[in-house]
KEDODREN-537507 format. One line per 2 residues: their letters; for each residue z, y negated, x negated of N, C-alpha, C. Coordinates in Angstrom, 3 decimals. Atoms other than C-alpha are relative to their C-alpha. Layout:
<recs>
A> Z Y X Z Y X Z Y X  ...
</recs>
This chain:
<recs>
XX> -1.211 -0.015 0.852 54.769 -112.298 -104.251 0.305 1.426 -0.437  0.122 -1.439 0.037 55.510 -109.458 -106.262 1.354 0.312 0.195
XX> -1.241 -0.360 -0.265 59.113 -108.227 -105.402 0.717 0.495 -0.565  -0.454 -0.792 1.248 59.760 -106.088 -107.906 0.101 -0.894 -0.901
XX> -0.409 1.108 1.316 59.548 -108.519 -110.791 0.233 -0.739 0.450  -0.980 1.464 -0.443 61.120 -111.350 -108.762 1.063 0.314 0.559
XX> -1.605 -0.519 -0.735 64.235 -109.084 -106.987 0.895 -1.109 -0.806  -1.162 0.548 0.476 67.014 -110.829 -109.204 -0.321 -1.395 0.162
XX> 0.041 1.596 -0.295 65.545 -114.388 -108.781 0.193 -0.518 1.492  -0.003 -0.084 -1.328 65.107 -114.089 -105.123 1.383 0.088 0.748
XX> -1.778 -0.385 -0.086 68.746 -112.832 -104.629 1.095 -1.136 -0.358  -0.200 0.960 0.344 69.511 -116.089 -106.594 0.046 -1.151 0.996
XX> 0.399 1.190 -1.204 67.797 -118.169 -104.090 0.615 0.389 1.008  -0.780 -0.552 -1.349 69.322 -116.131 -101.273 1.180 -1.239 0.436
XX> -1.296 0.622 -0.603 72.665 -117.682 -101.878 -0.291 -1.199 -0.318  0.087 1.622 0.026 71.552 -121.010 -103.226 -0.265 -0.449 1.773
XX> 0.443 0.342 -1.483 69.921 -120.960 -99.727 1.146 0.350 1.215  -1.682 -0.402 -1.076 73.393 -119.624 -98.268 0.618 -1.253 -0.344
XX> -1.639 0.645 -0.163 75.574 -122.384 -99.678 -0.504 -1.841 0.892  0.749 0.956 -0.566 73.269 -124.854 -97.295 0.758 -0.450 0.852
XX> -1.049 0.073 -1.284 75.849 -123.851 -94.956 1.280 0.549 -0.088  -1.352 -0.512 0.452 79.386 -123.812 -95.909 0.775 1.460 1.321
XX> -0.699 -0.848 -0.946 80.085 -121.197 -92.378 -0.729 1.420 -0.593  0.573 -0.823 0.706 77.908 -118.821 -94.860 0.736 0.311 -1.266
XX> -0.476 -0.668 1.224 80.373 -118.659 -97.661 0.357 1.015 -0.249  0.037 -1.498 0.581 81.320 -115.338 -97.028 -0.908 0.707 -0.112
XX> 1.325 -1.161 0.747 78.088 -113.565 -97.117 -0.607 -0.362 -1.459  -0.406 0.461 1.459 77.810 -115.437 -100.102 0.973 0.607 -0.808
XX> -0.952 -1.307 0.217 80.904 -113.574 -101.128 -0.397 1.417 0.276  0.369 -1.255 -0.385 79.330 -110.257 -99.516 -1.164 0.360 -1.131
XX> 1.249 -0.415 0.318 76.040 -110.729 -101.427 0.589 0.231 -1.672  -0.262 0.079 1.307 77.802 -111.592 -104.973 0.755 1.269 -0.231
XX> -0.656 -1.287 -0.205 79.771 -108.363 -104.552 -0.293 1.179 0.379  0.985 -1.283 -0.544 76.750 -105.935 -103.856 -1.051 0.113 -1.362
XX> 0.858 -0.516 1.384 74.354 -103.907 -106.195 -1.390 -0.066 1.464  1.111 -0.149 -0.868 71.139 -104.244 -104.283 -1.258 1.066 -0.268
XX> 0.412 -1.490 0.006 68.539 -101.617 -104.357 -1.266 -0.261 1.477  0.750 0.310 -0.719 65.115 -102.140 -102.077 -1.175 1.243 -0.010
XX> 0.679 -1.087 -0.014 62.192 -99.535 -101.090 -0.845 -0.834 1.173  1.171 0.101 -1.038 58.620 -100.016 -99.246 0.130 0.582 1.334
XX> -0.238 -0.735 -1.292 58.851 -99.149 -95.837 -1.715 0.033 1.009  1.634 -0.176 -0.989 55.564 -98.271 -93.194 0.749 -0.916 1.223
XX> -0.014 0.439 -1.703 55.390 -100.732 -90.055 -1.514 -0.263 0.570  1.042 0.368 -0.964 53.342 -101.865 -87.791 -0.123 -1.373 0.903
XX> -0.177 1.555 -0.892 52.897 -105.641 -87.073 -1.198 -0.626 0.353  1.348 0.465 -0.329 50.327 -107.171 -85.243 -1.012 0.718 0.380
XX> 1.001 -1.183 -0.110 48.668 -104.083 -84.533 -0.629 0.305 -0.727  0.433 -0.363 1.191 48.030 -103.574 -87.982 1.231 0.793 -0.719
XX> -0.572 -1.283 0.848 49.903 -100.732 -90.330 -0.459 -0.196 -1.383  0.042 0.020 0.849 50.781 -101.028 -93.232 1.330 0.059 -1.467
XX> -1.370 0.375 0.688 52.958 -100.259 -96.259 -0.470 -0.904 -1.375  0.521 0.493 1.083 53.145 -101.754 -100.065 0.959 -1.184 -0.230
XX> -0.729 1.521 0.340 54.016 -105.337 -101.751 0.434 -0.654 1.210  -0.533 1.104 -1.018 55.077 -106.993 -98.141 0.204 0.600 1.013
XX> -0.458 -0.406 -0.989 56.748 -104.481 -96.355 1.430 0.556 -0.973  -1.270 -0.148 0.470 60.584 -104.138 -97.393 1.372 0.623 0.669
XX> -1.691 -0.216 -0.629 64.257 -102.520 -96.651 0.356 0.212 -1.116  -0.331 0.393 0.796 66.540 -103.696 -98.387 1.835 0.546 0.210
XX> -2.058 -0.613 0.121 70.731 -101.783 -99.297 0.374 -0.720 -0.778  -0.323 0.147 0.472 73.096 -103.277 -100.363 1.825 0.948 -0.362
XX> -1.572 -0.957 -0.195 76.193 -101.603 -101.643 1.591 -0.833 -0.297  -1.335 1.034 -0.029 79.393 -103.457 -101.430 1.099 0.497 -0.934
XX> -1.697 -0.258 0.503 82.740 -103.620 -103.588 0.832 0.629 1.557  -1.348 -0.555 -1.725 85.458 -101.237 -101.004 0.106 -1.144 0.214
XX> -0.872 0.937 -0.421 87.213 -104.109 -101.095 0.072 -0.997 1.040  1.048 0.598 -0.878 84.708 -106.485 -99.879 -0.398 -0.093 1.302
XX> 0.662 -0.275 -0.431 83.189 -104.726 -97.881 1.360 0.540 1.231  -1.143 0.061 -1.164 86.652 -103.487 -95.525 0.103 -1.462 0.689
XX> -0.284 0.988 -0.699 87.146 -107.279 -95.298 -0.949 -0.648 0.757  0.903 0.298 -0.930 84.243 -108.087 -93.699 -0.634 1.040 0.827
XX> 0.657 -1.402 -0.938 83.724 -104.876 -91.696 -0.584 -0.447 0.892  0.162 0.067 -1.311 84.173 -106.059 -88.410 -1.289 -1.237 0.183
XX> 1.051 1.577 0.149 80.800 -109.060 -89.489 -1.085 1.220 -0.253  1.048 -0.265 1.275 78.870 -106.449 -91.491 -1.329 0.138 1.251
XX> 1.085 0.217 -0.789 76.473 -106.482 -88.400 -1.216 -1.143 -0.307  0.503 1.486 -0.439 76.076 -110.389 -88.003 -0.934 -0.068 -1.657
XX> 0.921 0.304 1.396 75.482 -110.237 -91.972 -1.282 0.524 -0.573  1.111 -0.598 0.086 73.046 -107.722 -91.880 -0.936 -0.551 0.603
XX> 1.630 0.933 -1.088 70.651 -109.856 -89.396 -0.137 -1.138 -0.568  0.478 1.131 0.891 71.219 -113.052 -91.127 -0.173 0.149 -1.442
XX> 0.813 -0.007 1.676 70.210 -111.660 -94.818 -1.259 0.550 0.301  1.254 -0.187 -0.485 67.187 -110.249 -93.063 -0.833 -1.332 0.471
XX> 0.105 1.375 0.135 66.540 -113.314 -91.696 -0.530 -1.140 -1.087  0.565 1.198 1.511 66.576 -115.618 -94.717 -0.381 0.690 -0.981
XX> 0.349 0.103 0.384 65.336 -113.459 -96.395 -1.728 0.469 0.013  1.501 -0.074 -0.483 62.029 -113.313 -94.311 -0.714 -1.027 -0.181
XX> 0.352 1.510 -0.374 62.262 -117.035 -94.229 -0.753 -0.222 -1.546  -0.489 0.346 1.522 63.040 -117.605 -98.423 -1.861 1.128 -0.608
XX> 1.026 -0.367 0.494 60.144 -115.302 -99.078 -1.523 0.411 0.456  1.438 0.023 -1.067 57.271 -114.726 -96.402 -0.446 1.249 0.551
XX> 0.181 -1.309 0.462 57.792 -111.121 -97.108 0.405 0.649 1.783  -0.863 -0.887 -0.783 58.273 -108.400 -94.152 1.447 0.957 -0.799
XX> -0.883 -0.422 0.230 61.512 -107.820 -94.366 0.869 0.950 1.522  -0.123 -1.044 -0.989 62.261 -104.259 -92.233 1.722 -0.441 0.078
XX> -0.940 0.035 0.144 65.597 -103.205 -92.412 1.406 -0.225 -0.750  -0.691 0.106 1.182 68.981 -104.534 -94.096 1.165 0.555 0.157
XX> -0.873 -1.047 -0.391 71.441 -101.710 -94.445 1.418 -0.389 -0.734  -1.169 0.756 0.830 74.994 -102.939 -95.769 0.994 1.429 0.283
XX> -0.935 -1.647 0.301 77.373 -99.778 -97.258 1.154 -0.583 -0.801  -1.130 0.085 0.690 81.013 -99.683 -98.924 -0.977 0.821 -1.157
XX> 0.180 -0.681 0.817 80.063 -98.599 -102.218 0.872 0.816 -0.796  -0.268 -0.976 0.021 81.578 -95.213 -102.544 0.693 0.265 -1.354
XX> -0.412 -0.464 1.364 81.427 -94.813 -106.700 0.677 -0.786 -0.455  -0.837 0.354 0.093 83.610 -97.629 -106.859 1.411 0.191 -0.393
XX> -1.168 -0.593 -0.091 86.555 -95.849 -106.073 0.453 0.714 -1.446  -0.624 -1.634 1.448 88.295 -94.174 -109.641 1.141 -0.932 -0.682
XX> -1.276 0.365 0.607 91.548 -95.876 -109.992 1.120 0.778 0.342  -0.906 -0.767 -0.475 93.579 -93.104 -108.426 0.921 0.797 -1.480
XX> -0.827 -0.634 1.100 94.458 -90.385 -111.395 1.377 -0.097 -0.428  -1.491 0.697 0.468 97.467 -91.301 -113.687 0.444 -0.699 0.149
XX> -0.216 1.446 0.628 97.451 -94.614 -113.605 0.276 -1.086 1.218  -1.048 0.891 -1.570 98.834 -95.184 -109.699 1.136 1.468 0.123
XX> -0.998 -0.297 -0.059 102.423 -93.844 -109.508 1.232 -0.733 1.621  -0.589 0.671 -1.110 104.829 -93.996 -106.429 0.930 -0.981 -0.257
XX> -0.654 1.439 0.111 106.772 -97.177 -106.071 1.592 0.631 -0.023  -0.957 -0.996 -0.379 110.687 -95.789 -106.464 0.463 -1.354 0.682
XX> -0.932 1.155 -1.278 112.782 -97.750 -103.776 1.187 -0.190 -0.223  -1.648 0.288 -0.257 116.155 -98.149 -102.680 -0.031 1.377 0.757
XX> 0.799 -0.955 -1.170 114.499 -95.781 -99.585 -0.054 0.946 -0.267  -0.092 -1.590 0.094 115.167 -92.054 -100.618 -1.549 0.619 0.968
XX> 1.200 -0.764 -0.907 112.743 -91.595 -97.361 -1.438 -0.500 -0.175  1.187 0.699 0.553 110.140 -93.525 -98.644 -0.413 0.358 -0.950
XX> 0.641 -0.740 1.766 110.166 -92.169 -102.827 -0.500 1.410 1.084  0.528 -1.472 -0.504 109.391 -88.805 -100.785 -1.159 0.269 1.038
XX> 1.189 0.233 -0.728 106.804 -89.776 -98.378 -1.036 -0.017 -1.062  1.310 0.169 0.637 104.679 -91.414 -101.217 -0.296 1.297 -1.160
XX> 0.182 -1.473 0.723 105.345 -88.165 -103.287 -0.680 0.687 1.027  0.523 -1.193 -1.030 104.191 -85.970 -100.318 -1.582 -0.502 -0.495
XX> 1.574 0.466 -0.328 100.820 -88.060 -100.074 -0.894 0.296 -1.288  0.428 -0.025 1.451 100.200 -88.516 -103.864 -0.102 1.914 -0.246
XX> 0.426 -1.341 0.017 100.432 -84.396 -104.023 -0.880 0.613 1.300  0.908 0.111 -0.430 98.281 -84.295 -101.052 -1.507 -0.091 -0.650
XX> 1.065 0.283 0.587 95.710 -86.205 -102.749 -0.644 1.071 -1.062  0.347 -0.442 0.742 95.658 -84.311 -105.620 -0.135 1.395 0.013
XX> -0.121 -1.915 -0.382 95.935 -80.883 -104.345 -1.474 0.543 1.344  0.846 0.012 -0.841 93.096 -82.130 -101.774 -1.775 0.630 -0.399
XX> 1.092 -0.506 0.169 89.586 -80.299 -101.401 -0.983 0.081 1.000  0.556 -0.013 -1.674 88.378 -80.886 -97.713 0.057 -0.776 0.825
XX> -0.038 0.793 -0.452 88.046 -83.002 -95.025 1.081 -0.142 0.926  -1.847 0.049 -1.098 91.346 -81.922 -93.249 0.660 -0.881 -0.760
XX> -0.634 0.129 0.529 93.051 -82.553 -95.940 -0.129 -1.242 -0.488  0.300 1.290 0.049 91.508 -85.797 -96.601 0.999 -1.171 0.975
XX> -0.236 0.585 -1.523 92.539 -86.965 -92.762 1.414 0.377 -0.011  -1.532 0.068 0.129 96.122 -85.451 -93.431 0.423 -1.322 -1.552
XX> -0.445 1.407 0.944 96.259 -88.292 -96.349 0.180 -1.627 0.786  -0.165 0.990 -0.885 95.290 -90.425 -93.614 1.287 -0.543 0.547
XX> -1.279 -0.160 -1.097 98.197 -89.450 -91.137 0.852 -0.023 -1.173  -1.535 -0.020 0.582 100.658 -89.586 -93.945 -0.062 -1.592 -1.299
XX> -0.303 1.463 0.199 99.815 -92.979 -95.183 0.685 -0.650 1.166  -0.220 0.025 -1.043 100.261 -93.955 -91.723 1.625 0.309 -0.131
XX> -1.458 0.225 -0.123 103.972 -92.736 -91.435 0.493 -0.051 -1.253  -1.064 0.898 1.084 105.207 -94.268 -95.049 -0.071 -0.955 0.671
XX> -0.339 1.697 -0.087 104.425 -97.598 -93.476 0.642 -0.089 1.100  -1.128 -0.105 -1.264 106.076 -96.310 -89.921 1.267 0.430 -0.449
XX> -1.856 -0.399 0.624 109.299 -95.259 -92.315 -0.168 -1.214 -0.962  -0.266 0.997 0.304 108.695 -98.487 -94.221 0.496 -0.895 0.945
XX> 0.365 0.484 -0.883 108.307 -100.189 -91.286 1.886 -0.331 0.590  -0.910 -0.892 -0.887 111.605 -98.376 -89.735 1.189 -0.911 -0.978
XX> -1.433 0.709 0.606 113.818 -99.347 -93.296 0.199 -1.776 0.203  -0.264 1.343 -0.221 113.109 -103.435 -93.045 -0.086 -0.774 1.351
XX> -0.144 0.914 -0.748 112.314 -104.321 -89.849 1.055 -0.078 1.209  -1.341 -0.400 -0.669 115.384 -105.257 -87.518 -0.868 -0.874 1.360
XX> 0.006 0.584 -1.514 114.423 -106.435 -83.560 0.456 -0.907 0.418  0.124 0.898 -0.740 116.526 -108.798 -83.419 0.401 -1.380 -0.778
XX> 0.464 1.108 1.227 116.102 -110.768 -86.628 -1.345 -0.359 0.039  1.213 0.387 0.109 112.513 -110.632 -86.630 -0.869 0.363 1.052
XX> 0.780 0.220 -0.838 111.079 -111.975 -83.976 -1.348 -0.398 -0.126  1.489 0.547 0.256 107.425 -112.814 -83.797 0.147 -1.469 0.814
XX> 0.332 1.382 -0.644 106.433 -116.486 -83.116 -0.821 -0.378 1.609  0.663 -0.181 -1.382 104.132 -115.157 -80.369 0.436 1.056 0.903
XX> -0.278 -1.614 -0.216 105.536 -112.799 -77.733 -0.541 0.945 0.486  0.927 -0.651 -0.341 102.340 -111.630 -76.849 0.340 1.506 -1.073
XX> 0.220 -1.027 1.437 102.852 -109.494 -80.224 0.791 1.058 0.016  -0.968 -0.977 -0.139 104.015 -106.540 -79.861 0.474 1.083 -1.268
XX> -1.276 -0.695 0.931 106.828 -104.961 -82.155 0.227 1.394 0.279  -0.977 -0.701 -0.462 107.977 -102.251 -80.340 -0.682 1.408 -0.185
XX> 0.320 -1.360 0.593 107.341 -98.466 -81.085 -0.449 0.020 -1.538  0.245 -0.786 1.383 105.485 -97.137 -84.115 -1.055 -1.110 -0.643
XX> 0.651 1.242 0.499 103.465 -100.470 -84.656 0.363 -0.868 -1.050  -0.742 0.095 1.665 104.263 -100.888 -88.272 -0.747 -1.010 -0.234
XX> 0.694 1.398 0.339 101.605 -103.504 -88.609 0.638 -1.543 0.674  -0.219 1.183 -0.240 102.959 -106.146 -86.596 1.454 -0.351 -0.407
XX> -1.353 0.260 0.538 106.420 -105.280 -87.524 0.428 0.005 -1.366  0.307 0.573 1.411 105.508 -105.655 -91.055 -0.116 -1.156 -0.055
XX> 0.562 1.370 -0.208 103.570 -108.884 -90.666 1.264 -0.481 0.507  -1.445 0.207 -0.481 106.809 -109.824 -88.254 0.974 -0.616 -1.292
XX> -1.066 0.300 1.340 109.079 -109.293 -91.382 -0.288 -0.749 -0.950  0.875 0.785 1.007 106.754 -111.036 -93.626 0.650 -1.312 0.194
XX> -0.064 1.622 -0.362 106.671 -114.314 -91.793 1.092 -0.291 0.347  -1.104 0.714 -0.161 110.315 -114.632 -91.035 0.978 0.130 -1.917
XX> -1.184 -0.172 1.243 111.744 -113.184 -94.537 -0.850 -1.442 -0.806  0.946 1.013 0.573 108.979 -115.680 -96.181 -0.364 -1.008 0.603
XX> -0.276 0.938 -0.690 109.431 -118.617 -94.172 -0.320 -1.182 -1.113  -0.104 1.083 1.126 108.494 -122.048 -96.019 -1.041 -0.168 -0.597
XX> 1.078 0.800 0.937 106.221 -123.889 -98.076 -0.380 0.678 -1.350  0.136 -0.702 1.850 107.706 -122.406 -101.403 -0.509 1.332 -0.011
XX> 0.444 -1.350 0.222 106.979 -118.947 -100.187 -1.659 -0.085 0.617  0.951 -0.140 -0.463 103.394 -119.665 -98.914 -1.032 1.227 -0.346
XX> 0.910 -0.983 0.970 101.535 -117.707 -101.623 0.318 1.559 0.098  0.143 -1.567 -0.160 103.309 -114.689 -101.633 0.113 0.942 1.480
XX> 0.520 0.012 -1.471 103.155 -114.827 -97.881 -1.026 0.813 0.141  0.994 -0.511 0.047 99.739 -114.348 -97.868 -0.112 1.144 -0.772
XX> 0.589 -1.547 0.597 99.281 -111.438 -100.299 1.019 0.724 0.301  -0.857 -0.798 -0.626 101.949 -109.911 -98.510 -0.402 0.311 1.485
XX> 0.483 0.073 -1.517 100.443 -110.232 -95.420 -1.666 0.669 -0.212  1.360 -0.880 0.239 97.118 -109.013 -97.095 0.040 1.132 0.131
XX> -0.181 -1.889 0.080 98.522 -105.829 -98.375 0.175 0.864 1.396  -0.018 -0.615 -1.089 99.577 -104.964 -94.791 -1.168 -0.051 0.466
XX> 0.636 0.245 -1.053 96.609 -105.900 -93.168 -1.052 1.424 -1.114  1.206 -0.572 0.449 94.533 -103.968 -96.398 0.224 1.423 0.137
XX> -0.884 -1.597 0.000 96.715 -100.374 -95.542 -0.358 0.015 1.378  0.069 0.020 -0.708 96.469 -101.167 -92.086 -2.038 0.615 0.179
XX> 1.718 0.148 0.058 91.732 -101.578 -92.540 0.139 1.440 -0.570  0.178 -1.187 0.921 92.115 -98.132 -94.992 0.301 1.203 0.917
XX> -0.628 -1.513 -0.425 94.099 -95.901 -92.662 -1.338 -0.116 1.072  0.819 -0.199 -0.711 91.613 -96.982 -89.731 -1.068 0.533 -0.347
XX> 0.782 -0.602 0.413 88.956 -96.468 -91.844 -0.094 1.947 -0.382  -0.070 -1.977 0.379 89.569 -92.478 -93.119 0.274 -0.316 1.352
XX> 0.145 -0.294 -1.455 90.144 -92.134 -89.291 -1.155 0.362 0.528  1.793 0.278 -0.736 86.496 -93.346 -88.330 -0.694 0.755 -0.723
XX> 1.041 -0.460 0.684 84.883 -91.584 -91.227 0.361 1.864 -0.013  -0.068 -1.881 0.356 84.069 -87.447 -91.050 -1.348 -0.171 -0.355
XX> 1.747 -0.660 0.387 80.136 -87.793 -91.702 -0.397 0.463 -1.153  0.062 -0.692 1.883 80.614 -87.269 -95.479 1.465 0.323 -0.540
XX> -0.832 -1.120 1.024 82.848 -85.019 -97.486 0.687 -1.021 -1.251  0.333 0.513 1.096 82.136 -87.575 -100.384 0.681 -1.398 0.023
XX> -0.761 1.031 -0.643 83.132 -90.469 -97.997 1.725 -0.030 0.079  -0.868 -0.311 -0.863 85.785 -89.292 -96.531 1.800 0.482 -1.452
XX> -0.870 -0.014 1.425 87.439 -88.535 -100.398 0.254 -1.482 -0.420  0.341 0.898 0.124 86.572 -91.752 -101.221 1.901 -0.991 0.494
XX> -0.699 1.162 -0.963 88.433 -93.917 -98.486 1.539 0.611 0.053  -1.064 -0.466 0.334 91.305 -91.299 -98.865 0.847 -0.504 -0.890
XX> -0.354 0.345 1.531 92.073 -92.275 -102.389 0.285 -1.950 0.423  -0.097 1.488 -0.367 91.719 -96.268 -101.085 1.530 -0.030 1.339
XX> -0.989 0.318 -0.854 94.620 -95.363 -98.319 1.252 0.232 -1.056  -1.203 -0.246 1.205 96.931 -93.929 -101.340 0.310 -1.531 -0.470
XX> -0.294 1.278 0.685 96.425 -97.178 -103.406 0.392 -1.596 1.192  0.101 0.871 -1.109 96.531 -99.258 -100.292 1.839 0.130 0.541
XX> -1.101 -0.209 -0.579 99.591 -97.887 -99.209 1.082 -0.214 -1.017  -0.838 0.596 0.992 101.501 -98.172 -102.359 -0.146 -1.181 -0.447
XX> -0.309 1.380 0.102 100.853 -100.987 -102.770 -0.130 -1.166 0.851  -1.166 0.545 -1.003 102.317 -102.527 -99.697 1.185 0.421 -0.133
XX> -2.135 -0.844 0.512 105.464 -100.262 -100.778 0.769 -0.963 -0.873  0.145 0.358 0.931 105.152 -102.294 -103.630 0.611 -1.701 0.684
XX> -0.329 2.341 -0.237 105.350 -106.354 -102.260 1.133 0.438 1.143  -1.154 -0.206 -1.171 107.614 -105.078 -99.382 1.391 -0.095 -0.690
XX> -1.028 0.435 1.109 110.363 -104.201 -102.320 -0.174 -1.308 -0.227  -0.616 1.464 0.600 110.113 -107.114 -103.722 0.338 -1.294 0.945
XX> -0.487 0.941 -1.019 110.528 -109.127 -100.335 1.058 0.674 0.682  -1.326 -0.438 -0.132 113.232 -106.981 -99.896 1.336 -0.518 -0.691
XX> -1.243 0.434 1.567 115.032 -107.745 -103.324 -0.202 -1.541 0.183  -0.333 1.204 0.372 114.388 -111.439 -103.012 1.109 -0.568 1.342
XX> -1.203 0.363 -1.287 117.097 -111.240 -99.640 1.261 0.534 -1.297  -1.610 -0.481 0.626 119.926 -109.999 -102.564 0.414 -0.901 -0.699
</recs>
């Protein structure tokens, strides 16, 4: 099989051969949301060596977006697209390397603005960060975008959620200190209570969880300069916009 002139058909079959098994729809989702990109690799199977047409590793580069929400899988997915696609084609298939794709990122510039509030301490947080960003040139300064996404959503956190209105359903869950995620989520599910509010439930409950994946991320990442700008710029937009659905589940209590 030649690989090169069959890549895009093969990739085809991948997921036809993914939707065999509906507990595969998200790598199905992972794969439709990647630029793929393959290279010959040298092994050694059978006690034979060899590179060429039937020795393969195979990148794929993921949408951010994507690719945060299935972080904590991108293992499992990496062994089962190796896998099928050793099976699907007969081919040695080496290694399958799964990446956030980096050049993604370029919605920052003009065209994200801070959310103005009610919150005096909040318009001035996301000002601090937003001149951060843009005044940024290093990897400190990257990681201080981090830490100051991080406390808008512990001074978001601080203006809506009250202790002893919003209780969690479980009391395993803990509320208490600087744990802005659960006491977000918390506020979510009691201000948005109901059937009628289901929908904006959920993408209210996204945005926290997608500010929450962004800040961890710039945390974990120093190995690139390039990275590390990157995922910065994804905690800005991430963070405003949870600023963003929070107002408005604010304003729909007036």
């Amino acid at each position: 099989m030649n690989f090169d002139k069959n890549f895009d058909k093969t990739i085809a079959l991948l997921i036809e051969y993914c939707k065999k098994d509906r507990n595969r729809n998200w790598i199905i989702n992972l794969i439709e949301n990647s630029d793929f990109s393959f290279s010959n690799y040298y092994a050694v199977i059978g006690g034979k060596a060899g590179t060429g047409d039937d020795y393969y590793d195979i990148m794929l580069n993921v949408e951010p977006l994507v690719y945060i929400e299935y972080l904590n899988n991108i293992n499992d997915a990496s062994e089962t697209i190796q896998k099928d696609l050793t099976r699907i084609t007969n081919l040695n298939i080496g290694e399958v390397q799964i990446m956030a794709n980096y050049d993604r990122f370029e919605i920052i510039d003009s065209r994200i603005r801070p959310i103005m509030t009610e919150w005096e301490v909040i318009n001035d947080v996301q000002q601090k960060m937003m001149n951060l960003f843009k005044q940024s040139d290093g990897s400190i300064d990257y990681q201080n975008i981090g830490n100051t996404s991080r406390t808008l959503m512990q001074k978001l956190a601080e203006m809506v959620f009250n202790a002893q209105i919003h209780i969690p359903s479980n009391s395993k869950i803990n509320v208490n200190g600087s744990n802005f995620k659960n006491q977000l989520s918390t506020y979510i599910s009691i201000e948005l209570k109901g059937e009628k509010n289901k929908k904006l439930r959920k993408v209210a409950q996204s945005s926290i969880d997608f500010v929450s994946d962004s800040i961890d991320l710039m945390n974990k990442t120093t190995h690139s300069l390039n990275a590390n700008k990157h995922f910065a710029e994804l905690c800005v937009i991430s963070a405003i916009s949870a600023v963003s659905i929070i107002k408005i589940v604010s304003e729909l209590k007036k």
